[in-house]
N, C-alpha and C positions, 0 to 999 in steps of 0.2 A: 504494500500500500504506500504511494507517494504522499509526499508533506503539499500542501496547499500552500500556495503565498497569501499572508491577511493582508498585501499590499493593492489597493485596489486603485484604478487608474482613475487620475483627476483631469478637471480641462478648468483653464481660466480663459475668462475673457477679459482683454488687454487693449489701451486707448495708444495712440501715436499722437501728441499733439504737436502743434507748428504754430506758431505765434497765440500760444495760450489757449489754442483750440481743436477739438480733437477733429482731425482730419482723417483717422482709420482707426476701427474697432476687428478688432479682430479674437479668432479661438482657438488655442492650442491645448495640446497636452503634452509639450514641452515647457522649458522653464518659461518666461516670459524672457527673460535676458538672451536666453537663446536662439529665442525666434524671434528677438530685436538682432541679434550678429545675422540670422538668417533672412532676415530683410535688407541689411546694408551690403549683403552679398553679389556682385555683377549678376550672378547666377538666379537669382531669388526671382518669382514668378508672378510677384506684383510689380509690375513695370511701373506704373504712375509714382508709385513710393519708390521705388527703388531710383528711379529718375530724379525725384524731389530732394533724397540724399544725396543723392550725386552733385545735385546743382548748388543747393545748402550748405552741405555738409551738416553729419550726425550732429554735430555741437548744435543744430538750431532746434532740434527734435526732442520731447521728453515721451518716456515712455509709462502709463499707468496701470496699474491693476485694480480691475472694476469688478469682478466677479466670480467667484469658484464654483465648482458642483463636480457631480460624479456622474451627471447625466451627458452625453454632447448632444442631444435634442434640446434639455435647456439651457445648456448655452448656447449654443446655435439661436435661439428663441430668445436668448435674452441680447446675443450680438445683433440680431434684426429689428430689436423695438429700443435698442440706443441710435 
């Protein structure tokens, strides 16, 4: 009989703001810090932001943490009514 993990997987959702305003919400179940380095990546899959750091640079960007859960339907639901 195998051991179960009691580690159970979380998702936050996370604000990008740019002149004090939040210009992207987004939901991961990675760290938030890490999916702020996987945004400033040439690579990263959000073009518009990925474009905006580039033109900026990271120092004009703050990044927040707006919500946790263990469901990713509600945060999904809760990244769509911000």
């Amino acid at each position: 009989m195998g051991t179960r993990s009691l580690r159970t997987k979380s998702y936050d959702v996370y604000g990008i703001l740019f002149n004090g305003e939040i210009k992207y919400i987004g939901v991961t179940s990675q760290t938030v810090s890490y999916r702020w380095y996987q945004h400033c990546r040439s690579s990263s899959k959000t073009a518009a932001l990925r474009e905006a750091i580039k033109q900026y640079g990271r120092e004009a960007f703050s990044v927040i943490h707006l919500a946790c859960g263990f469901s990713r339907s509600d945060m999904m639901h809760i990244e769509r009514v911000l």
